[in-house]
Structure formats: structure tokens, C-alpha cells
N, C-alpha and C positions, 0 to 999 in steps of 0.2 A: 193153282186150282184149275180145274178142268170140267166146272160147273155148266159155262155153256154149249161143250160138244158133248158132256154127260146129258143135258136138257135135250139136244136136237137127236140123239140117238133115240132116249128113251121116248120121245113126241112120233119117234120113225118109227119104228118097232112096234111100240101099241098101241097105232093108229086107231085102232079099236075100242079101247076104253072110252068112256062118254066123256067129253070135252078132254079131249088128249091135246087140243092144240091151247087148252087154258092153266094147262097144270104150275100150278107154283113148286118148284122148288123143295118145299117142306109137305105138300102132300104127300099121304100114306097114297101110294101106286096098291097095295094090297084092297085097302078099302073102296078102293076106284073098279075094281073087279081084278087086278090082275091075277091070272093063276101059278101054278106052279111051274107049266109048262111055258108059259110067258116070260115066265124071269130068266129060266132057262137060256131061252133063244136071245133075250135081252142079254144075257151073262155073255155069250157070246158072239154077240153083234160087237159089245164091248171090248172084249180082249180081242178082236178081229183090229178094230177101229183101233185101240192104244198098244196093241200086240205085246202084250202083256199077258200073263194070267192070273187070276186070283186065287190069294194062295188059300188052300181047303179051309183053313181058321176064318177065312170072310165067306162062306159057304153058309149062308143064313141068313134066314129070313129076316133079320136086324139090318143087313149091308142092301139088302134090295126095297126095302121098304121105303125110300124117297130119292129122288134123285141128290139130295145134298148128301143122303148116306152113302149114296153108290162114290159119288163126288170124293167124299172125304177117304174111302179105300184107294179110291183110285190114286190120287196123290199123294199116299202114301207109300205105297207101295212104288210108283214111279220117281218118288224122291230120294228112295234109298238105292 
């Protein structure tokens, strides 16, 4: 699992959100205000950082909606 450089990406990237330095984990990032175009730039801050890509089937708003969701793609996809 690759939950706490999935946590320190997404605290870097949307610095912006209101308390981006208290986010738990299982917060909804969408409810916190992220937009479309945030997840974006987040999607690929990420595969920059794990050089990786997400494969199109994780391409939804399901896989970016918490930092444990992004979590859980991510080490999937790097463990196979």
C-alpha cells in the first residue's frame, strides 16, 4: 500500500481545498470541493510520482473520490 505518498500528493496538489492539511484518509476529496479539473492534474501528479498509468476502467469518479480509493488502484495496478 502506498497510502501515505497517495496522502502527501493529494495534501500537495489541493492545497486549496479548506483544511487540505486535515484530510483523513476516507474523506470524500469531491465533497471537500474538488473539481473535475483538480482530479485531473491530481491523476497526473500521480502517475508522474508512481510512473504508472491508470488504466481507463479506473477513470472515475469512484477511484478519485478519497485518498484510500486512489490508494487502493494504485497498488493494484503496481502489484500486478
Amino acid at each position: 500500500m502506498y497510502i501515505n505518498e497517495v496522502a502527501t500528493i493529494v495534501k500537495k496538489t489541493l492545497v486549496n481545498l479548506p483544511a487540505s492539511d486535515k484530510l483523513s484518509h476516507e474523506d470524500n476529496l469531491y465533497n471537500l470541493g474538488m473539481t473535475s479539473l483538480m482530479s485531473v492534474n491530481l491523476m497526473v501528479e500521480l502517475e508522474e510520482y508512481f510512473n504508472f498509468h491508470f488504466p481507463h476502467t479506473a477513470l472515475n469518479i469512484n477511484t478519485f473520490q478519497s485518498i484510500k480509493s486512489i490508494d487502493a488502484v494504485i497498488s493494484e495496478v503496481l502489484s500486478n
